[in-house]
C-alpha positions in Angstrom: 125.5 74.3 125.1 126.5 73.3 121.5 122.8 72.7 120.6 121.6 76.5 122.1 124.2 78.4 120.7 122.9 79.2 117.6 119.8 80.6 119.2 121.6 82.6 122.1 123.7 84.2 119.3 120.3 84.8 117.2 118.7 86.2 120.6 122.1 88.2 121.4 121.9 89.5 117.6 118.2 90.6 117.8 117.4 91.5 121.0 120.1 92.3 123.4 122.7 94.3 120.9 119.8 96.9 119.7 119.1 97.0 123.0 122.4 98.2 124.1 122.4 100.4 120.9 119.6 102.3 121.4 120.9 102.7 125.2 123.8 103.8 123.7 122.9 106.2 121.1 120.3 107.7 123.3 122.9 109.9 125.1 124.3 110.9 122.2 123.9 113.7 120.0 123.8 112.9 116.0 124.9 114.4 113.1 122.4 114.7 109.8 123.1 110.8 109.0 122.4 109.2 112.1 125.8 108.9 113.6 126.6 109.7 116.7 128.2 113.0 117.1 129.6 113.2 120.8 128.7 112.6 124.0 125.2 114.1 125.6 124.5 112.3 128.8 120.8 112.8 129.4 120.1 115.8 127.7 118.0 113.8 125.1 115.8 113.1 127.7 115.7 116.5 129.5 114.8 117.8 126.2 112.2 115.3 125.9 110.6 116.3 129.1 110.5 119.8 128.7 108.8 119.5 125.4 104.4 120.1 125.7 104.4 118.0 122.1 105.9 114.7 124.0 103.1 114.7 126.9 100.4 115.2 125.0 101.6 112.7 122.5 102.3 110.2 125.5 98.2 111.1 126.4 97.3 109.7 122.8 99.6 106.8 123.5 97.6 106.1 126.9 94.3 107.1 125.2 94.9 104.7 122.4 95.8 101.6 124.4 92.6 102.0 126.3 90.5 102.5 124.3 91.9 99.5 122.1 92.1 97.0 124.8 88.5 97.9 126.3 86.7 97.4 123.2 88.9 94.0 122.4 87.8 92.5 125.5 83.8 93.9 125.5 83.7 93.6 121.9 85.1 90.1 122.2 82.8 88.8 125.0 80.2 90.4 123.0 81.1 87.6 120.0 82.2 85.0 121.8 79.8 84.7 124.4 76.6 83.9 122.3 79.3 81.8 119.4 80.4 79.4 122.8 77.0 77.6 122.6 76.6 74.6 120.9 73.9 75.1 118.6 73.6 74.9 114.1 75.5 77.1 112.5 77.6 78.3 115.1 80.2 76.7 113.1 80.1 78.5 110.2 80.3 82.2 112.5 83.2 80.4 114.2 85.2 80.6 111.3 84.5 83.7 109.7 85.3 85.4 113.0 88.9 84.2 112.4 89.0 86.0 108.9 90.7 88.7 110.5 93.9 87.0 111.6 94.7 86.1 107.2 94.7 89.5 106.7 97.8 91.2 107.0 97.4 94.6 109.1 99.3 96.7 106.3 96.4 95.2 103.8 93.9 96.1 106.5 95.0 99.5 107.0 95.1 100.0 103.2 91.5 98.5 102.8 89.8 100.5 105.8 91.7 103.9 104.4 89.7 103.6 101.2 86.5 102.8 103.1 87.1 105.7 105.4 87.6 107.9 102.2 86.3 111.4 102.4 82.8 111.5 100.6 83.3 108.3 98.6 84.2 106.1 101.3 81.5 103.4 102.2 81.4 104.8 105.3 80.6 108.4 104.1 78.3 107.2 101.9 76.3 105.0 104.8 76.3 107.9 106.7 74.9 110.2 103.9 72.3 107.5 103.2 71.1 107.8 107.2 70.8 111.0 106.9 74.2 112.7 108.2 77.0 114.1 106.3 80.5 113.9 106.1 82.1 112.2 109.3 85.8 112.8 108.5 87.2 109.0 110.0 91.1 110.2 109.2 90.6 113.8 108.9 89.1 114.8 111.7 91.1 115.4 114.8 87.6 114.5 117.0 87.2 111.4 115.2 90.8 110.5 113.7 92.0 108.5 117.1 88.9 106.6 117.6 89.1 105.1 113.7 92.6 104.1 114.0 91.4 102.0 117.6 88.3 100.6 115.7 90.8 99.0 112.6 93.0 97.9 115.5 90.1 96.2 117.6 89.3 94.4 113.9 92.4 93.1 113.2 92.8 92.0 116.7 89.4 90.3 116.6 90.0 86.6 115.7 92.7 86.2 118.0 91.0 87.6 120.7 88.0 85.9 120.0 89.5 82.2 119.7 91.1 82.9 122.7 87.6 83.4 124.4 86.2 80.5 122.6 89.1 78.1 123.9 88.2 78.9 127.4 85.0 79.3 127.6 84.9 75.9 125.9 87.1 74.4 128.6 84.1 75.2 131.1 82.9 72.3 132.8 78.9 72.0 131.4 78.1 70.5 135.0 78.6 74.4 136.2 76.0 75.4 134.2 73.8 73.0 134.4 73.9 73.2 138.4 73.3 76.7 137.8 70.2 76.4 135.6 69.0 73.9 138.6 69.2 76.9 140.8 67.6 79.1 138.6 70.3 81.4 137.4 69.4 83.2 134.3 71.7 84.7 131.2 73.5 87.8 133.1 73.8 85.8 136.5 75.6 82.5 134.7 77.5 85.3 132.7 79.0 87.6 135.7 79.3 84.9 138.6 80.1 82.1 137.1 81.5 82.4 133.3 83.6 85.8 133.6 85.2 84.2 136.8 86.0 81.2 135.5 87.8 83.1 132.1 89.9 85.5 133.9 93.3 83.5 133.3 92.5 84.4 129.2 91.0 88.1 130.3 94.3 88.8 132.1 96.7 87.5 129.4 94.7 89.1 126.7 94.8 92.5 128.7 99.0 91.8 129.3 99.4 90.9 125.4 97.5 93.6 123.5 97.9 96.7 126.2 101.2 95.8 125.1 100.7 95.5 120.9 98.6 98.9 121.4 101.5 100.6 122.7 103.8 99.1 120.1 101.4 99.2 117.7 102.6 101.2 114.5 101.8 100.0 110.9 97.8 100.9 111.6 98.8 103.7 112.7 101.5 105.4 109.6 98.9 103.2 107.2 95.4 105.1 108.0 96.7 108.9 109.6 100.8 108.9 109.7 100.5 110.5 112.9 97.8 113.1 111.7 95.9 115.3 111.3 97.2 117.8 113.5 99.2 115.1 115.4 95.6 113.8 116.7 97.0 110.0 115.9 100.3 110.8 116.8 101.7 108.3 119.4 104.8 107.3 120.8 106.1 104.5 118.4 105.1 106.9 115.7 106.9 109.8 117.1 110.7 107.2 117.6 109.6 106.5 113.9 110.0 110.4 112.8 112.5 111.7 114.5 114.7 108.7 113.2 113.3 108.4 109.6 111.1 111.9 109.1 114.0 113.7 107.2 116.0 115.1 110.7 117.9 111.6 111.4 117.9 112.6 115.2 118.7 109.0 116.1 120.1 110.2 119.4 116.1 111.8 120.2 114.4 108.5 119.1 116.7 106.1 121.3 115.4 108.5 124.3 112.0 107.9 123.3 112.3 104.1 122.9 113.8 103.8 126.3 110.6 105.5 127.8 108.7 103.7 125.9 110.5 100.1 127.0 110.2 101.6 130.8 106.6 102.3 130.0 105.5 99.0 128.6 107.7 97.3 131.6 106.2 99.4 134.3 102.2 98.6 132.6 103.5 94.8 132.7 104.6 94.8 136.3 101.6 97.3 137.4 99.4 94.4 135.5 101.0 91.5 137.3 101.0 93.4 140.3 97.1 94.4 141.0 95.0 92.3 137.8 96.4 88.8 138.8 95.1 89.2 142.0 92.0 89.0 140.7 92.7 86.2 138.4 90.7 82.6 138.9 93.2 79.6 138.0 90.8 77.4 139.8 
């Protein structure tokens, strides 16, 4: 008990006390420097609920995770699947596919802001050069929530992607040499037997990063703060604001992180509940 102490005080420190702080503080009201002001009960969250701005911001939230975890996983696959055979230079994609994971996501956010520059960004000027105009990537409301997911998917690529590799590796080659003997060709191999045979690394990768995407924040405040027109605007953005955005309503941001811990639990359980039936751990 002498040995684990240090750690259960770190864990107690860390986890558990802001915890009970942020339970605390959400049914109270604050005054203009964060501290607590009296006793609200659950008026925080009454007033959350009765506020348009707060379900349509938990839509982006839902839209967001998605859309981020459905192109991980297809995007993904899509690299993985063709990098997982053994022939030259597969070696040398291997690696640069993990380039993602040295970049920090605050240096990504900054580097893909400047490409998705208005008119001088790269990607303006690609799209110029094909023969379109101006696409607005971070000022556009149409087109301001799928850039954000597309820097997310990036980032998230080399992990996801060596995940993939790991267990598509682990695959017996007997399997698919059986398979050739019966004739089975790319998409057959692919859907009956390799997809199957992955879905212990499908299903944590789906737990893990529907999770990140709903926590996810520093792409996010890097590429859009929340903008424009609160198209980007999600939850962790909008617990960010209300404590930090000039009001100091710490009581109103402790209501929203307590949704937002219910909503990541109740994704997790919902996960565990119906995906890991269909999970193969052979």
């Amino acid at each position: 008990m002498l040995f684990l102490l240090p750690s259960l005080l770190a864990i107690v420190a860390f986890d558990y006390w802001p915890l009970l702080r942020t339970s605390f503080l959400s049914m109270q009201s604050t005054n203009l420097f964060g501290q607590p002001s009296g006793f609200v009960g659950l008026k925080n969250f009454e007033t959350m609920f009765a506020d348009s701005d707060f379900w349509r911001m938990l839509g982006t939230t839902v839209l967001f995770m998605v859309g981020s975890v459905s192109a991980k996983v297809i995007v993904g696959l899509a690299i993985a699947l063709p990098l997982s055979r053994r022939v030259r230079g597969t070696g040398v994609f291997r690696a640069s596919v993990l380039i993602p994971m040295a970049v920090s996501t605050a240096v990504a956010g900054l580097a893909f802001r400047a490409l998705m520059t208005p008119s001088t960004g790269l990607f303006d000027v690609i799209a110029q050069a094909l023969g379109g105009g101006n696409v607005g990537w971070l000022t556009s409301t149409d087109v301001a929530l799928l850039s954000v997911i597309i820097v997310d998917v990036w980032t998230a690529l080399g992990f996801t992607v060596l995940l993939l590799l790991a267990a598509l590796d682990s695959i017996d080659a007997q399997v698919f040499e059986a398979a050739d003997v019966d004739g089975a060709g790319f998409w057959r191999r692919t859907i009956s037997i390799t997809l199957p045979l992955i879905t212990p690394t499908l299903f944590f990768i789906i737990v893990t990063q529907s999770i990140q995407a709903l926590r996810e924040f520093t792409i996010i405040n890097v590429l859009t703060g929340g903008g424009p027109a609160d198209s980007t605007r999600t939850l962790v953005i909008d617990i960010y604001q209300a404590a930090f955005g000039g009001t100091a309503d710490y009581g109103a941001s402790s209501a929203r992180s307590i949704i937002l811990l219910v909503l990541i639990l109740a994704l997790t359980a919902i996960q565990f509940g119906v995906l890991e039936r269909k999970v193969n751990y052979r």
